[in-house]
C-alpha positions in Angstrom: -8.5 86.1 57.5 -6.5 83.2 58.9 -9.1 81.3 62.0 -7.8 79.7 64.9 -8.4 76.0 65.7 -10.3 77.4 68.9 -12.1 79.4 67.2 -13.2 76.9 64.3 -14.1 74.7 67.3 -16.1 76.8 69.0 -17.9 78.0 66.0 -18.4 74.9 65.0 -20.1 73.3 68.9 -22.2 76.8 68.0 -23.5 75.6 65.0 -24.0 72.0 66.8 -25.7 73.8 69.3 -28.0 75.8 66.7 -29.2 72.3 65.0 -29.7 71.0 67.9 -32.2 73.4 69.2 -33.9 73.1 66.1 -34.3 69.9 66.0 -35.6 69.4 69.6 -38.3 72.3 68.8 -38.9 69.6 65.7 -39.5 67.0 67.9 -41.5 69.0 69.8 -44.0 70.0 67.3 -44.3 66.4 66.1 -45.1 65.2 69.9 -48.0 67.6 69.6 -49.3 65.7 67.0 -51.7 63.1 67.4 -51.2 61.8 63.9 -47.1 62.1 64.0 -47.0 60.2 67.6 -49.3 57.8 66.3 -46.8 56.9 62.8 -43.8 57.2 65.6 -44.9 54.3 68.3 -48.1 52.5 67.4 -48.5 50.7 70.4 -47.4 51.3 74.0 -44.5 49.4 75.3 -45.0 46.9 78.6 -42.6 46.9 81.4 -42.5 44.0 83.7 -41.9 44.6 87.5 -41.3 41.8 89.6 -40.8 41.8 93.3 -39.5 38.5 95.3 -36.8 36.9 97.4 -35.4 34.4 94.7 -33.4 36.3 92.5 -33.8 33.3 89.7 -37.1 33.2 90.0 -38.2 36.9 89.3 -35.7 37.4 86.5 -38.3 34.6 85.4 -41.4 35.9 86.1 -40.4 39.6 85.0 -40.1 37.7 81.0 -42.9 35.4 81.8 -44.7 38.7 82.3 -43.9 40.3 78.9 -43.8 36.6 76.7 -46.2 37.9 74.3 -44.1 40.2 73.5 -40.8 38.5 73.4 -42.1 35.8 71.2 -43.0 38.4 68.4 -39.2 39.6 68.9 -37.8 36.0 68.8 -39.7 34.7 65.9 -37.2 33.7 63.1 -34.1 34.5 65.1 -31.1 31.4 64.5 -29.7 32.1 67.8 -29.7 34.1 71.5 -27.1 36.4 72.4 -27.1 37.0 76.0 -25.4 40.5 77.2 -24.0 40.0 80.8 -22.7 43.4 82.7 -19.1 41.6 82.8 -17.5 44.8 84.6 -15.0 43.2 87.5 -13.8 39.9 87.7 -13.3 40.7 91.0 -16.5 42.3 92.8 -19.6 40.1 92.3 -21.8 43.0 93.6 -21.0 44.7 90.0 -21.3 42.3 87.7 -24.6 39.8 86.4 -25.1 37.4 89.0 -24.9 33.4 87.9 -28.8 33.2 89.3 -29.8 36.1 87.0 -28.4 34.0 84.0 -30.4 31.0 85.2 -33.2 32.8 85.0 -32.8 34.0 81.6 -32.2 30.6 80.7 -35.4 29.1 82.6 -37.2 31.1 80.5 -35.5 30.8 77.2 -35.6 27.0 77.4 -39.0 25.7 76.7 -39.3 28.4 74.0 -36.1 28.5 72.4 -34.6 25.6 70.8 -31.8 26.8 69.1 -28.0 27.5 70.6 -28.0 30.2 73.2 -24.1 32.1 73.6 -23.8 34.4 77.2 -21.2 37.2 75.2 -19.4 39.9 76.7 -16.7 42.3 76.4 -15.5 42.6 79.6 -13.5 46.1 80.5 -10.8 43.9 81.8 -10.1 39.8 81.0 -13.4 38.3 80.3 -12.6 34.4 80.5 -11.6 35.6 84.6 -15.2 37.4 84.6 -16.4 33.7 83.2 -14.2 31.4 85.7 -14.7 33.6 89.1 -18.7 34.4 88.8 -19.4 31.1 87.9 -20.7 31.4 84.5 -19.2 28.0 83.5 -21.3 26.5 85.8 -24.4 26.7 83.7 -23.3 24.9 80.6 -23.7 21.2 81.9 -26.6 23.2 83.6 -28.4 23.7 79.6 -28.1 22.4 76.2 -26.4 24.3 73.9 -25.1 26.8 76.0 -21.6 28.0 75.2 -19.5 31.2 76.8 -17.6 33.8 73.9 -15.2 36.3 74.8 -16.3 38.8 72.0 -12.5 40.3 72.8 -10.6 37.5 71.5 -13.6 36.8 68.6 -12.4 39.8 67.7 -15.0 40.5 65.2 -16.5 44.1 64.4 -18.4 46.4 62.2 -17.3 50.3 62.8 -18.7 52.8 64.0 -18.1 56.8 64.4 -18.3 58.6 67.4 -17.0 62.4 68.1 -13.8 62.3 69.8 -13.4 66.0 72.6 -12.9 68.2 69.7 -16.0 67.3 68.1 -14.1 65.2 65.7 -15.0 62.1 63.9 -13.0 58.9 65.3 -13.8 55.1 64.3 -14.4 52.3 67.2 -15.1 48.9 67.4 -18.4 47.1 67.7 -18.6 42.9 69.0 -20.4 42.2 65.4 -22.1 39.3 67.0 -24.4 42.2 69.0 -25.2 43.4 65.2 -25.7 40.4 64.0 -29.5 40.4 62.6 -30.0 36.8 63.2 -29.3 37.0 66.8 -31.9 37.9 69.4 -30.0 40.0 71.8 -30.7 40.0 75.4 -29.0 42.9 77.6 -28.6 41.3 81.4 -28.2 44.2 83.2 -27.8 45.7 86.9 -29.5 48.5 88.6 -26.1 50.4 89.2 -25.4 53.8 90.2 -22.5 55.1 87.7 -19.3 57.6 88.0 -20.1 59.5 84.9 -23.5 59.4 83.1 -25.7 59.1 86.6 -26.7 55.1 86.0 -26.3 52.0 84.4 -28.9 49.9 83.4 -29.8 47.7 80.2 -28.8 50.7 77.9 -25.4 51.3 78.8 -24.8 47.7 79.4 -25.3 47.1 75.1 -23.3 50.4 74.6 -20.4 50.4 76.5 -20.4 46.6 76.7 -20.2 46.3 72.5 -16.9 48.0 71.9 -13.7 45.9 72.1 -10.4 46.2 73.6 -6.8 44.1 72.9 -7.3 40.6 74.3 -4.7 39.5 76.5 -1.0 38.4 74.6 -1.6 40.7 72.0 1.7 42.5 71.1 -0.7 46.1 70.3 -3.1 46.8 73.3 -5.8 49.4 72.4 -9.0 49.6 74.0 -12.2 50.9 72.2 -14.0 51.8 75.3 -12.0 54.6 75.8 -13.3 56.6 73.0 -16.6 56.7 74.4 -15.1 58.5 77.6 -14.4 62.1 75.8 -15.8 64.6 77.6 -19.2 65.0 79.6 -21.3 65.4 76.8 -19.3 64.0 74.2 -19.9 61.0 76.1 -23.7 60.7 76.5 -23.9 61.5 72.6 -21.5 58.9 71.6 -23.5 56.5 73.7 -26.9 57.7 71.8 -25.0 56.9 68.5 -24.1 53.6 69.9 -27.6 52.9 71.0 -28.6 54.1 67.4 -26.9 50.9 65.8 -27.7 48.7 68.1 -31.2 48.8 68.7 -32.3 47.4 65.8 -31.5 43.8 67.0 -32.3 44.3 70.9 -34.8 41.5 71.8 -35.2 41.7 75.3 -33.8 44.2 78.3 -33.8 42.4 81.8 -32.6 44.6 84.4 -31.8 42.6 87.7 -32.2 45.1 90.7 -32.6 41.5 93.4 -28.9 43.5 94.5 -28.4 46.8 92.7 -25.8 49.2 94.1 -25.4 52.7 95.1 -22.3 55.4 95.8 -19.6 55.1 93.9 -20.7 52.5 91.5 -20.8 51.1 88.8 -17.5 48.8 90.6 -17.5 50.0 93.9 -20.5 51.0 95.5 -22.4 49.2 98.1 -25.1 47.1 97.9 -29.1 47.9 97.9 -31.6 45.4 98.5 -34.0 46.4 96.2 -35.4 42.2 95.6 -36.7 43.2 92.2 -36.6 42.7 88.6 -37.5 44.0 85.6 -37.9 43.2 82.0 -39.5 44.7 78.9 -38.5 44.4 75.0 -38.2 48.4 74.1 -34.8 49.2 76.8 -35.4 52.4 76.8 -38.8 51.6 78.6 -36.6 49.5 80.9 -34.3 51.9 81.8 -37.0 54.5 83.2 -38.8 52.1 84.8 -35.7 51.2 86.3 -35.0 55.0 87.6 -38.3 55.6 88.7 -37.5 52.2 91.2 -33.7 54.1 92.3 -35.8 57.8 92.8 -33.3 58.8 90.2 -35.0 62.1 88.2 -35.2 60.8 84.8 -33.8 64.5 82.8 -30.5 63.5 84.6 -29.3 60.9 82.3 -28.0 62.2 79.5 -27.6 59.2 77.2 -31.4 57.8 78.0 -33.1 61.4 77.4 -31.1 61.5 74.0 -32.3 58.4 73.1 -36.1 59.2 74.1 -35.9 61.9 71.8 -34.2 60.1 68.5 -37.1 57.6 69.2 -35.4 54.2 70.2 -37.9 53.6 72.8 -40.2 55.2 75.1 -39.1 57.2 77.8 -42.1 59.0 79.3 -43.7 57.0 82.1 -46.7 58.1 80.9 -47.1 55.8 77.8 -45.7 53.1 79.5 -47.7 49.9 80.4 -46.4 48.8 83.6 -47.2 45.2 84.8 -46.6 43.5 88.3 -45.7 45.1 91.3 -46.9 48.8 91.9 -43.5 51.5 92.0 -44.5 53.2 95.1 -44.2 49.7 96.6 -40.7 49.1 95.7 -38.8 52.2 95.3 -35.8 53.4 97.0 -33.9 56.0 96.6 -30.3 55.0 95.9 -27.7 57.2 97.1 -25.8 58.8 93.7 -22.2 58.7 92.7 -20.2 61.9 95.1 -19.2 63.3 91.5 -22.9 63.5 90.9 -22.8 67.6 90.8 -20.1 67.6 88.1 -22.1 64.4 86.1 -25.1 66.8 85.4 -22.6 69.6 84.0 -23.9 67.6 80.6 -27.2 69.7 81.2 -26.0 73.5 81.3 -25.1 75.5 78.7 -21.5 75.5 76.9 -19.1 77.9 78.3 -16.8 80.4 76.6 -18.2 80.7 72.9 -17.7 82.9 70.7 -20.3 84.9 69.0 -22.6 83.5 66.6 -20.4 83.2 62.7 -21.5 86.0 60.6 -23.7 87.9 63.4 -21.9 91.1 62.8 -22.6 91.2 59.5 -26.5 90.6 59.7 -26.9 93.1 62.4 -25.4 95.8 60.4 -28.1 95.2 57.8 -26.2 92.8 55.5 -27.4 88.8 55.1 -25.4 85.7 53.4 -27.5 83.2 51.6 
């Protein structure tokens, strides 16, 4: 009997949905036990939040906070690779501010002797995001400092995603982010976001690692793209992403001094929060970071995901918070207008068909 290609796809996002309920009821029965959470995460990640009015100065203090930990991380590592959200060249508000940088860099300098490169793979022309947000401005600023646009380094390693039919497509990863002699800091925003709810250290590494054409080529193509697929396609894709690159994250600083609300993550407005945060598992980061926006936490898809494939910690719960209290700084940042159609990730998929082969087991017959 010839099959439809609707039909294969459905059956087949069936079957997806089967394994997937089977492995969160997995998961589930490990969490219960003490001995399987134990093997999973040893020791309890700490997450830095720092209230102030200098935004250098608690980007800072937040890795001050945490140095213990970032020098186990840094140990061995030839060089830093500092992650900037590049997004506009044109709106300060939703890119890394210049003063987060230096704060990085304040704190990287007395511990770090080696060459430090601020790398990014900006959405549109990175050397603009460089030249208008006065990244430049720091290199006579510290030794062995340089800026790459990872778009015209043009090196990758692959990876595959799921494209909106559920198949396998192939995009391109900056290979300096992979690079296991680099220690990889994410300098992220507390943002608001169109599509997966929020931005923070997270999606700055994932959507920030794929590359695009650099300006004068004769082909333009654009990685990104591929991650944008569908509602769920998408925060899955960014869980793989995560997947590969977590291995060589060193350090997550996410600086809220400014975040922004509405329609971010390019053109919301802008939220005083005066705080930052830092810790070396992102994951940790990140939900320290939504606790601070009053964002519910089983909203975003792609951080949930990668709770539960075990890149970091995402319950508040086993998280060792240091600094200021959360009740202290919290605000609760208005969400993207799309917001009701971002969450459609969490519901059930629509129009399946019946389960391959159900017929023929309820009629008494089984397939082995």
């Amino acid at each position: 009997m010839s099959i439809s290609r609707r039909q294969f796809l459905g059956t087949a996002g069936t079957g997806l949905l089967l394994a997937e309920s089977q492995f969160l009821q997995a998961r589930r029965a490990s969490a219960m036990s003490p001995l399987a959470e134990v093997a999973i995460n040893p020791s309890r990640p700490k997450v830095a939040l720092i209230q102030g009015q200098e935004r250098r100065k608690i980007v800072h203090d937040a890795l001050a906070a945490i140095d213990e930990q970032i020098k186990a991380k840094l140990a061995g590592k030839k060089y830093v690779v500092i992650k900037p959200n590049g997004l506009s060249a044109e709106n300060p508000l939703a890119s890394t501010n210049a003063d987060a940088l230096r704060g990085i860099l304040d704190y990287m300098t007395p511990r770090f002797r080696g060459p430090v490169v601020i790398a990014e793979s900006s959405a549109g022309d990175t050397l603009e995001v460089f030249e208008n947000h006065h990244y430049k401005r720091l290199l006579p600023e510290y030794a062995k400092l340089s800026l790459v646009d990872l778009n015209r380094e043009a090196k990758y390693r692959t990876l595959p995603l799921i494209d909106f039919d559920l198949h396998v497509t192939q995009v391109r990863l900056a290979a300096r982010l992979l690079d296991p002699e680099a220690f990889v800091i994410g300098a992220a925003i507390l943002k608001t976001h169109n599509t997966v709810v929020a931005t923070l250290s997270v999606k700055n590494m994932v959507l920030g690692a794929p590359l695009h054409s650099a300006p004068g080529e004769t082909t333009e193509w654009n990685d990104k793209r591929k991650f944008h697929v569908g509602i769920r396609q998408t925060h899955y894709n960014m869980m793989l992403a995560a997947q590969k690159l977590q291995p060589n994250w060193g350090v997550a600083v996410v600086d809220g001094f400014e975040g922004m609300e509405g329609e971010g993550p390019g053109s919301g407005t802008a939220v005083p929060s005066r705080l930052a945060i830092a810790s070396t598992d992102y994951i940790a980061a990140d939900r320290v970071a939504l606790e601070t926006m009053g964002i519910n936490p089983a909203w975003v898809g792609y951080l949930t995901y990668c709770g539960q494939v075990g890149l970091g910690e995402y319950e508040m719960g086993k998280i060792d918070l240091v600094g200021a209290k959360l009740a202290s700084v919290k605000r609760n940042y208005r969400l993207h207008p799309d917001i009701q159609r971002e969450l459609k990730w969490m519901g059930p998929m629509e129009g399946l068909p019946p389960i391959l082969g159900e017929s023929r087991q309820t009629s008494g017959t089984t397939s082995a």
